[in-house]
C-alpha positions as CSV (number, residue, x, y, z in Angstrom):
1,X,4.9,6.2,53.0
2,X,1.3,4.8,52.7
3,X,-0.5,5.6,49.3
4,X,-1.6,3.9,46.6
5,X,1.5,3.7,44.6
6,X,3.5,2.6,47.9
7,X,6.9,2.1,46.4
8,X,9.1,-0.5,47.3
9,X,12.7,1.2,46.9
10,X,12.6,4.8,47.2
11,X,15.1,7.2,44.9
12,X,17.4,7.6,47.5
13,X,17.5,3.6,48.1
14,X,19.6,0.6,46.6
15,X,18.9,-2.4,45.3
16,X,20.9,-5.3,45.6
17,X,23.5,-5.6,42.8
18,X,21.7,-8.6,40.9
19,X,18.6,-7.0,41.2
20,X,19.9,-3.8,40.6
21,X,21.1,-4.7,37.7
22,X,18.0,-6.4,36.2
23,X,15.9,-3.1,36.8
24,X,18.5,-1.4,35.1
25,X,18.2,-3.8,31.7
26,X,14.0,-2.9,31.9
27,X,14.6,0.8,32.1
28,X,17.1,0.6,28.9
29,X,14.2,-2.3,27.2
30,X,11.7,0.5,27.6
31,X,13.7,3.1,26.2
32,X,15.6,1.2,23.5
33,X,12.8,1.6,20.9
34,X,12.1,5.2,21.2
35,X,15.5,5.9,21.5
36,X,16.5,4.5,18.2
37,X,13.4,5.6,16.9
38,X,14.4,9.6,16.6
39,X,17.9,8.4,14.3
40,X,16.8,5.8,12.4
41,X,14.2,8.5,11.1
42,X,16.2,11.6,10.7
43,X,19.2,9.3,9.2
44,X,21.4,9.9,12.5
45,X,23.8,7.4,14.1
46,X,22.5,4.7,16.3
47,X,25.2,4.5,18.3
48,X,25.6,8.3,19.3
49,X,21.9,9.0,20.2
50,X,22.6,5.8,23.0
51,X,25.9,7.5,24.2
52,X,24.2,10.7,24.1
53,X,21.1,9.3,26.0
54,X,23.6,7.9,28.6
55,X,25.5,10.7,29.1
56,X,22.2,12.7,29.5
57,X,20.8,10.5,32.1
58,X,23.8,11.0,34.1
59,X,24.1,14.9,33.5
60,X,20.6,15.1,34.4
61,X,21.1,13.0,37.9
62,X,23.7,15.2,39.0
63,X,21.9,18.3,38.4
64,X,19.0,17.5,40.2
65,X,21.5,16.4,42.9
66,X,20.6,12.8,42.3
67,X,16.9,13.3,43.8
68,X,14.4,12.4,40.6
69,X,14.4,8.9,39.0
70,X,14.2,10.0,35.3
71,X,15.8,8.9,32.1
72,X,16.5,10.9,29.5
73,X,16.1,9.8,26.0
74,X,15.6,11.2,22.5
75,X,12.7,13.4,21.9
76,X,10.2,13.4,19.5
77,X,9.0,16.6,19.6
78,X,12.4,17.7,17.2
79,X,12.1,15.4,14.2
80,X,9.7,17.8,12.1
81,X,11.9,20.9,12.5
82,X,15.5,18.8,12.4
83,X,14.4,17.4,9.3
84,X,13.6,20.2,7.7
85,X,16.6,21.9,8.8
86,X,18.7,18.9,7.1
87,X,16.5,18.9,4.1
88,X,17.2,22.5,3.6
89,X,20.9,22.4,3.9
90,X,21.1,19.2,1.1
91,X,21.9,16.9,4.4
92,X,24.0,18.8,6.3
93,X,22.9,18.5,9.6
94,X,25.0,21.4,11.0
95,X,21.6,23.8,11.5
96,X,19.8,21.1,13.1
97,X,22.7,20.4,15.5
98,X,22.8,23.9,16.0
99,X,19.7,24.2,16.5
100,X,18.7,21.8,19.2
101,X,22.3,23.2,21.2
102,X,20.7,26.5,21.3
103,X,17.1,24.4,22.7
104,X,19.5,23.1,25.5
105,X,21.1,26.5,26.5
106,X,17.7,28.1,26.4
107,X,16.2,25.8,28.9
108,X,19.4,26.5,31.1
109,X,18.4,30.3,30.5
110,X,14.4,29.8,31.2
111,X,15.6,27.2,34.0
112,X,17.2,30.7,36.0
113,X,14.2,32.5,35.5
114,X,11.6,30.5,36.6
115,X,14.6,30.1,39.8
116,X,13.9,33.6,40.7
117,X,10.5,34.4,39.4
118,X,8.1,31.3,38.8
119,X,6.3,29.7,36.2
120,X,3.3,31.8,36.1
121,X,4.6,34.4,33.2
122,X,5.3,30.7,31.2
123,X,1.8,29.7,31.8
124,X,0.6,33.0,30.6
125,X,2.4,32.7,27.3
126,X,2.0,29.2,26.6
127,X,-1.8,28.2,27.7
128,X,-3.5,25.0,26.7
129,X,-4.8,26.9,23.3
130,X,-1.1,27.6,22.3
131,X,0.3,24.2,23.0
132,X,-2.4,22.3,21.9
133,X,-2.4,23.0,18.0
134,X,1.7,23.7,18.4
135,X,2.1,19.8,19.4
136,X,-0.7,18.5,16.2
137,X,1.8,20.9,13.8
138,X,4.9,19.0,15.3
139,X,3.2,15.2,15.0
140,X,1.4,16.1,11.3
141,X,4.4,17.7,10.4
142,X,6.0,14.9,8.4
143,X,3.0,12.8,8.1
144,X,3.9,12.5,4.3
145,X,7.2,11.0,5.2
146,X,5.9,8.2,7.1
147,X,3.4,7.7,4.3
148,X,6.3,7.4,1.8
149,X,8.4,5.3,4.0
150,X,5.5,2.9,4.2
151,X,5.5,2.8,1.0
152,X,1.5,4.2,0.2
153,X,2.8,5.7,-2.7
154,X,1.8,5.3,-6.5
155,X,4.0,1.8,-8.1
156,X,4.9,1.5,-4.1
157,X,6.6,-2.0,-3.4
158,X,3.9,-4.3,-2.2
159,X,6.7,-5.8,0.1
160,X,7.3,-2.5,1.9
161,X,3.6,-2.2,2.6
162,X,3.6,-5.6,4.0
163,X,6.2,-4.9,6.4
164,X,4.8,-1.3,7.5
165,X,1.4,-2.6,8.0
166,X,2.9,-5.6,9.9
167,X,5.1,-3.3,12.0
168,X,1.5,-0.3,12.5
169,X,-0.6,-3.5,13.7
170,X,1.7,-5.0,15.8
171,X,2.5,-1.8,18.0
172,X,-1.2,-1.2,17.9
173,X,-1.8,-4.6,19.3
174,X,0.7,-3.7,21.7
175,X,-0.9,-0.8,23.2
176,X,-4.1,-2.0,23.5
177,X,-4.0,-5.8,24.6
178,X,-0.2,-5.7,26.1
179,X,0.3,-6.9,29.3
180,X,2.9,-5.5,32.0
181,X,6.2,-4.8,30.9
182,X,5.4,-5.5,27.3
183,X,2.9,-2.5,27.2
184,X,5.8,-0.3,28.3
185,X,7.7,-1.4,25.7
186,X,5.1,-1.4,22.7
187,X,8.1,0.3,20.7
188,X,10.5,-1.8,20.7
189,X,8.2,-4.6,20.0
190,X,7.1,-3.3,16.8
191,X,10.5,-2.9,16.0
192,X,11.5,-6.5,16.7
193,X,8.1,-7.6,15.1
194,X,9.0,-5.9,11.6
195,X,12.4,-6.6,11.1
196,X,11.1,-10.1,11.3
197,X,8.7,-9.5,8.8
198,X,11.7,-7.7,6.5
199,X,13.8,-10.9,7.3
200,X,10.9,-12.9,6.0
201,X,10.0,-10.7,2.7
202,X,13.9,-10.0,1.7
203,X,14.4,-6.1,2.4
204,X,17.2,-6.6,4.8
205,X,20.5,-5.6,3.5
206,X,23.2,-7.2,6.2
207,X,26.6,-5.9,4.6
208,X,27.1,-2.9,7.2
209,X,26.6,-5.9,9.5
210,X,28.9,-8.5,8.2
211,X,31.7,-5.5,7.3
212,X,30.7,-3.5,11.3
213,X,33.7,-4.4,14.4
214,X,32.7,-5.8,17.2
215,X,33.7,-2.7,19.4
216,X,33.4,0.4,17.9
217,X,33.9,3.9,18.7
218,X,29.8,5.7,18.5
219,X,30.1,7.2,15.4
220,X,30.3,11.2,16.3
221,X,29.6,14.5,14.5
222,X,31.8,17.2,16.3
223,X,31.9,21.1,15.5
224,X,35.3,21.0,14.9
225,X,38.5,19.0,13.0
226,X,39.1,15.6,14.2
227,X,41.8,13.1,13.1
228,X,39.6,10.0,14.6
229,X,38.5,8.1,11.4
230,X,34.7,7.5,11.5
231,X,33.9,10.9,13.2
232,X,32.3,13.2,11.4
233,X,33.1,17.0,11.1
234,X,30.3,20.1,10.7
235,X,30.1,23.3,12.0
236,X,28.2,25.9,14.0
237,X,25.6,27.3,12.1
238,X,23.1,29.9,13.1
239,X,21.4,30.4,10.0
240,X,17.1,31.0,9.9
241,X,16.9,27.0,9.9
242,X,18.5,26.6,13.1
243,X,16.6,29.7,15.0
244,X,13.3,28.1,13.4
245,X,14.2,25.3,15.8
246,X,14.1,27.2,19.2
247,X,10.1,28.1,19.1
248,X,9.7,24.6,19.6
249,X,11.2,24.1,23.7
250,X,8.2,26.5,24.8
251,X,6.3,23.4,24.1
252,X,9.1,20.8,25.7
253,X,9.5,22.7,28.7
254,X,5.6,22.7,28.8
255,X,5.7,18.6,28.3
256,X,9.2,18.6,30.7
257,X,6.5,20.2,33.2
258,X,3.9,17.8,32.8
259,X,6.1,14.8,32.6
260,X,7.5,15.3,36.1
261,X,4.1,15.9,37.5
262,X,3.2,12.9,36.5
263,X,6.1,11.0,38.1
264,X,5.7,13.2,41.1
265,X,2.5,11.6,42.1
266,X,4.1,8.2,41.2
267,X,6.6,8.8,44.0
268,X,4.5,10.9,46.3
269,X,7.0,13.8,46.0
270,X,7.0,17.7,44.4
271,X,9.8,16.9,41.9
272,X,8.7,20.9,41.0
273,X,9.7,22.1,44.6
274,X,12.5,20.0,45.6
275,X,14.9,19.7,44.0
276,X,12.7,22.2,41.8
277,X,11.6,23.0,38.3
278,X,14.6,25.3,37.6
279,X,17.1,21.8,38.3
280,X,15.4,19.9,36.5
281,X,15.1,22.5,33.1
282,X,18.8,23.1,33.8
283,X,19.4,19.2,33.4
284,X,17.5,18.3,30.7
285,X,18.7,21.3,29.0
286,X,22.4,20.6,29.3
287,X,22.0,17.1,28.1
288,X,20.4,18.0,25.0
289,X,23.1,20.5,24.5
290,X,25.8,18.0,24.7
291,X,23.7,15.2,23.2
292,X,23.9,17.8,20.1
293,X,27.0,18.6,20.1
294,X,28.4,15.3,19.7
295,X,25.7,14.8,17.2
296,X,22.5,13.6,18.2
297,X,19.3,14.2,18.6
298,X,17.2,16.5,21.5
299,X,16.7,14.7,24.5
300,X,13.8,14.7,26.8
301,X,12.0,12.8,29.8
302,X,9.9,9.9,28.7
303,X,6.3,8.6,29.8
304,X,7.8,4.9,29.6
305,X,10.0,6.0,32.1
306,X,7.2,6.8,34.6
307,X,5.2,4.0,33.7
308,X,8.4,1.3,34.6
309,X,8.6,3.3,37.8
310,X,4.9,2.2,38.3
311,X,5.0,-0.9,37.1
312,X,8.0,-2.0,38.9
313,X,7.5,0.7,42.3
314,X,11.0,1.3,42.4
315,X,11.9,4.4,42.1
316,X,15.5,4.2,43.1
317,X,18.2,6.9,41.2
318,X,20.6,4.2,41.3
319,X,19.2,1.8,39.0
320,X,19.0,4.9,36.8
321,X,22.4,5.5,37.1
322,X,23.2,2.0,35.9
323,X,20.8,1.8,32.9
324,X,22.9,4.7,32.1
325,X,25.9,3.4,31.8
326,X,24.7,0.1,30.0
327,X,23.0,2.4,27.3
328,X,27.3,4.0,26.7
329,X,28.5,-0.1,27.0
330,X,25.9,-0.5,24.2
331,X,27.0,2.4,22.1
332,X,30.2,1.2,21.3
333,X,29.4,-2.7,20.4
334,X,29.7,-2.1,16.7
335,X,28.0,-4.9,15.2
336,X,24.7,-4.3,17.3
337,X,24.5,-1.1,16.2
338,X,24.9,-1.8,12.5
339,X,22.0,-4.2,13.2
340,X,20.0,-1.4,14.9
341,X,20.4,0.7,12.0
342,X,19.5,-1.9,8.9
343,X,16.0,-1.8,10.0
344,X,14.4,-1.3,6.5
345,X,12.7,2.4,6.0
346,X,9.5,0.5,5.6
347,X,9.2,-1.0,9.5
348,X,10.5,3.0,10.5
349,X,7.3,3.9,7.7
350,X,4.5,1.8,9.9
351,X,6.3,2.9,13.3
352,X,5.8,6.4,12.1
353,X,2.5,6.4,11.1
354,X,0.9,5.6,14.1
355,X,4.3,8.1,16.4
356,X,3.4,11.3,14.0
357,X,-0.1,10.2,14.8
358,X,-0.2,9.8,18.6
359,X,1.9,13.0,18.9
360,X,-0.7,15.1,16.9
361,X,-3.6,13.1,19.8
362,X,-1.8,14.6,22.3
363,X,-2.3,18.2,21.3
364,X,-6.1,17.0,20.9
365,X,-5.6,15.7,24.5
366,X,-3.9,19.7,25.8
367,X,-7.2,20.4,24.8
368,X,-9.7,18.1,25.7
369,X,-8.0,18.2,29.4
370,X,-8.8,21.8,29.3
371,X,-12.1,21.6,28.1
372,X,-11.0,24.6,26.0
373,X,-14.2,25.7,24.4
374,X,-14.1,26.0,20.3
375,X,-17.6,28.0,20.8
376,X,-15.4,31.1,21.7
377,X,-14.0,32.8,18.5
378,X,-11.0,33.9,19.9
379,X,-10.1,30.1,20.7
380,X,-11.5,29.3,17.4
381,X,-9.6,31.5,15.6
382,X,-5.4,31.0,17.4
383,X,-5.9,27.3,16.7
384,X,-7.5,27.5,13.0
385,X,-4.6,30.1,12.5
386,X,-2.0,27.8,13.6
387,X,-2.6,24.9,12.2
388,X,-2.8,26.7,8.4
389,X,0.1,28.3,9.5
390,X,2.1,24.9,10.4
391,X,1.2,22.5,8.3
392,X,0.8,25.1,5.4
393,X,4.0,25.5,4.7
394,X,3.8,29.1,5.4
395,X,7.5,31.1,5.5
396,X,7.6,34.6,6.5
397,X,10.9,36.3,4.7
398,X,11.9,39.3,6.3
399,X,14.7,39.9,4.8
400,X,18.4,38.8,4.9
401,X,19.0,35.8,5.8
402,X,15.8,36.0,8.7
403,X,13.1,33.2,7.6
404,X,10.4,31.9,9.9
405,X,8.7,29.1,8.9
406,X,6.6,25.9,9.7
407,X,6.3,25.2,13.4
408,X,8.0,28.3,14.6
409,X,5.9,30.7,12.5
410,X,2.9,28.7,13.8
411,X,4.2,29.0,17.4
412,X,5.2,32.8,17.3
413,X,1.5,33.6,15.7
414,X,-0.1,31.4,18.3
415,X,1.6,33.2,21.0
416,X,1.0,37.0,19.7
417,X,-2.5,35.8,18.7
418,X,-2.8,34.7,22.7
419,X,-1.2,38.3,23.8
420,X,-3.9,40.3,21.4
421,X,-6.9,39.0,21.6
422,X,-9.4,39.6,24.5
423,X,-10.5,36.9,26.8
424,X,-14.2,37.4,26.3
C-alpha cells in the first residue's frame, strides 16, 4: 500500500508478542487519562469505567468482524446530561444509567436503518448548524462545575487553585509543545503533573489507599439484587431525566461518523463501506449499553486512538485486542484504583476547565469547517436559539412526568428549527 501514512502492520496483521505487547501498553497510556477522566468527574467508579472500556473494545472488534483498529473508551459528550440526571435524583444514578443504556440500544436501532437506507435522511436532520451549537451546549454545560472544582470561588482555598492552575498549564503545555507520544497523551500527563502538585500542597487524602486490597472485584452498579459485597444495586428508570439523555447520540453518532473518517484515511481504507457504518453504530452502541449497565459511563471512539495509530503506523486489531484485556487486568488491582480515584477535585477542576472548553471549540470548529454563514438569519437565528435554550436552563413541562430540558430541549428546537425554516 504506497501513501503517505504507509503503515507498517496492517489491522489484519500481528505483531510479535514483545512488541505486541508494548503497543498494547501505549494504546491503554493514551487512553488512561480520558478514561478516568469521565468517573472521577461524575463521582463513578474507576475501576468499572476500565472493565467497561475493555469489555467495549472487545464487543466492538467482534462486531465489526475484527476489521477496524479502534478503542473504545469513555465519552465526554455525556457528562453534562449524566450529571444532571444524578443531581436531580439526590445522587442516584439510576436515570443516568438508564439513560445512556437507552443511547446504546438506539444506535443499534439507527445502526439498522442507515443498513438498509443510508445516511443521507441523518445528514438532513443533523447538519453542521444543528451540531455545532448542540456540542458548545454539551462542553459549556457544566462550565460552573469546573470553576468550582478549581476552586475560583469566593473564600476558595488558595491551595486548590494552586493545584488546578498547575494541572490547566501543564495539559496546555502539553498540547502545544509536546512531542510524540507525550502529545497523545496530554491527559494523563496533567493528571500525573497535579497529583504531584496535591502531593506537594497536602490535599491528598491516602486512607482509601492504605484500607483498598490488592485485587479487587471493579466496583459494579447492577439493575438488580446482588449478594456480592461492594456491588452496588439501582434500578431501571425511565423517568424525563433519563429520556433527556437520548437527544444527545444524534450528535455522537455524528462524531462516531467523523471519527472513523478520520482513521479511514489513516489506514487507507472506507471503515464506512466495509465493514460499514451500520457495524460499527451497532458496536459502539452495544458497548455503551453494557458499559451502563454494569454502571459506567457512555463509551465512544477516541481521537487519541487515531493519532497512536499515526504515530506508531500500526494499525493492527490485535494489539487492540490486547490493550483490551490489560485495561479488565487493571480494573481489578484494587489499590491502583483507589489511587486513581484520590486525585483531589481541584487537579479534575483545572483538567476540566480547559475539557468543557475544547469540547465547546469543537462545535465552533462544525462550523468554521462548514464555513456556515452567520449573515443568513435563518443560521443566525437555530444557533442563537439553541444556545439560550441550552445553557439557559430552559425546561419545557408538558405535563406528567414529561420534562425536556437543557441539551435535549436545545437539540429538539435545533432540529425543528432546521425542518421549518427555509433555506434562503
Amino acid at each position: 500500500m504506497e501513501n503517505k501514512t504507509r503503515l507498517l502492520l496492517e489491522p489484519h496483521e500481528k505483531p510479535s508478542f514483545s512488541k505486541g505487547m508494548l503497543l498494547s501498553f501505549q494504546h491503554v497510556f493514551a487512553m488512561f487519562g480520558a478514561t478516568i477522566l469521565v468517573p472521577l468527574i461524575l463521582g463513578l467508579s474507576v475501576s468499572t469505567a476500565l472493565l467497561a472500556s475493555g469489555i467495549g473494545t472487545l464487543i466492538y472488534i467482534a462486531m465489526t468482524k475484527g476489521q477496524v483498529p479502534v478503542y473504545l473508551g469513555s465519552s465526554f459528550a455525556y457528562i453534562t446530561a449524566m450529571a444532571l440526571a444524578m443531581e436531580q435524583l439526590d445522587g442516584d444514578i439510576s436515570a443516568a444509567q438508564t439513560g445512556i443504556m437507552m443511547v446504546g440500544l438506539s444506535y443499534v436501532v439507527i445502526a439498522g436503518i442507515i443498513k438498509y437506507t443510508g445516511t443521507d435522511w441523518l445528514n438532513r436532520i443533523l447538519p453542521p448548524i444543528v451540531i455545532g451549537p448542540m456540542i458548545i451546549v454539551i462542553g459549556l454545560g457544566l462550565a460552573s462545575s469546573a470553576v468550582n472544582n478549581a476552586g475560583f470561588v469566593s473564600g476558595g482555598d488558595w491551595r486548590n487553585i494552586f493545584v488546578s492552575v498547575g494541572t490547566l498549564l501543564i495539559s496546555v503545555y502539553m498540547q502545544i509543545f509536546g512531542k510524540g507520544f507525550l502529545k497523545v497523551i496530554p491527559f494523563l500527563i496533567a493528571i500525573i503533573g497535579g497529583y504531584i502538585l496535591s502531593l506537594m500542597v497536602g490535599i491528598v487524602d491516602f486512607t482509601p489507599v492504605v484500607e483498598a486490597a490488592w485485587i479487587r472485584l471493579p466496583d459494579l452498579s447492577l439493575p438488580f439484587a446482588t449478594s456480592i459485597e461492594n456491588w452496588q444495586q439501582y434500578h431501571f428508570y425511565f423517568g424525563p431525566e433519563a429520556w433527556a439523555i437520548l437527544p444527545i447520540a444524534l450528535v455522537t453518532i455524528a462524531e462516531h461518523t467523523g471519527d472513523h473518517v478520520v482513521l479511514g484515511e489513516i489506514c487507507d481504507r472506507n471503515f464506512l463501506s466495509k465493514p460499514g457504518l451500520h457495524r460499527t453504530l451497532a458496536g459502539d452502541g452495544l458497548a455503551s449499553f453494557v458499559s451502563a449497565l454494569i454502571g459506567g459511563p457512555a463509551n465512544t471512539t477516541y481521537g487519541e486512538n487515531s493519532g497512536v495509530i499515526a504515530l506508531t503506523k500500526i494499525a493492527s486489531v490485535s494489539v487492540i485486542r490486547n490493550a483490551a484485556f490489560l485495561a479488565i487486568l487493571i480494573s481489578f488491582l484494587g489499590k491502583f484504583n483507589a489511587l486513581v480515584s484520590s486525585i483531589p477535585s481541584a487537579v479534575l477542576g483545572g483538567m476540566s476547565i480547559l475539557l468543557y472548553g475544547v469540547i465547546a471549540s469543537n462545535g465552533l470548529k462544525v462550523l468554521i469547517k462548514d464555513r456556515t454563514d452567520f449573515s443568513q438569519s435563518r443560521n443566525l437565528i437555530i444557533a442563537s436559539a439553541m444556545l439560550v435554550i441550552g445553557l439557559g436552563g430552559a425546561v419545557l413541562d408538558l405535563g406528567g412526568s414529561f420534562v425536556v430540558s437543557g441539551t435535549a430541549l436545545s437539540a429538539l428546537v435545533g432540529i425543528i428549527l432546521n425542518a421549518m425554516l427555509p433555506e434562503k
